[in-house]
N, C-alpha and C positions, 0 to 999 in steps of 0.2 A: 887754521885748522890743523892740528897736529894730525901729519899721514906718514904711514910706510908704503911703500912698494915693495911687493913681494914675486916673484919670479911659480913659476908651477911648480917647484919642489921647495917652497918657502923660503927661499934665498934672500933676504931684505935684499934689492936692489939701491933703495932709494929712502932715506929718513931725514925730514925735514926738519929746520929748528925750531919751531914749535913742537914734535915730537920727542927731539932730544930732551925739552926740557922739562914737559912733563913725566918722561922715562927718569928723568935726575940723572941724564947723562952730560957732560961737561960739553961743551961746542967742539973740544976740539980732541975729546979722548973717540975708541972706534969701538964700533957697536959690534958685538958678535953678528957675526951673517944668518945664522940662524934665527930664524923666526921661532921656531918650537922650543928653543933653548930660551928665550923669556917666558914662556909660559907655564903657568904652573900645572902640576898635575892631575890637581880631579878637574883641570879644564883642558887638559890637550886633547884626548879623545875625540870631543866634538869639535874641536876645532880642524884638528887633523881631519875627520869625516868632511864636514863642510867646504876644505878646502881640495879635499882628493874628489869630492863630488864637483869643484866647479872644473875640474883639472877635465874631467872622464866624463862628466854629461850637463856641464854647460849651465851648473848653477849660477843664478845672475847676485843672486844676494843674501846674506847672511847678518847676524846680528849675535853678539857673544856679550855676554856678561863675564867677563875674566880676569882675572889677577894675575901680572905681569911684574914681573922680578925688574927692582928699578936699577939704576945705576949704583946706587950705594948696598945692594943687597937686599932690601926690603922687598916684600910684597904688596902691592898694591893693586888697588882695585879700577876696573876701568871698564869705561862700556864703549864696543867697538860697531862701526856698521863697515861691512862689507860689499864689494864691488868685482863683479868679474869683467873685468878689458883684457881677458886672453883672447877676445876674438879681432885688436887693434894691431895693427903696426908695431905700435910699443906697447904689444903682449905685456901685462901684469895685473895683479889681482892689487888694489887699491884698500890700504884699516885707516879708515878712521878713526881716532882713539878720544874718548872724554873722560878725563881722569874724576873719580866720585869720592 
């Protein structure tokens, strides 16, 4: 299952090689740390909202319909379900990505 790991201020902690590859990013080139830096614009809003709410009151789940800038420049479309494990140990908010 293609996953990020994301940090409370959207930092990719963590991107797996099933995600790299549906992003069209090479195994071995480096992924910007920003999370909001792939995502496009008429979707960062609610994604930003979604994530500053599991940050500040403990939203457990989200689900984005959003187009994600791939590795060769393109936009692409992707459907993501979200997870908040900021309340674990190893603090992060968990995107699963299904490219469409």
């Amino acid at each position: 299952m293609p996953t990020l790991d994301l940090d409370r201020d959207g930092t990719i902690l963590h991107s797996n090689e099933p995600a790299r590859r549906v992003l069209e990013h090479p195994p071995d080139a480096s992924l910007d740390p920003c999370f909001f830096s792939h995502v496009h614009g008429y979707n960062l809003r609610r994604v930003m909202r979604d994530l500053a709410h599991m940050v500040s009151h403990r939203k457990q789940r989200a689900r984005w319909l959003l187009r994600l800038r791939t590795g060769n420049g393109r936009w692409r479309w992707y459907r993501a379900l979200v997870r908040n494990y900021l309340d674990r140990s190893d603090a992060r908010i968990r995107v699963r990505l299904r490219p469409l």
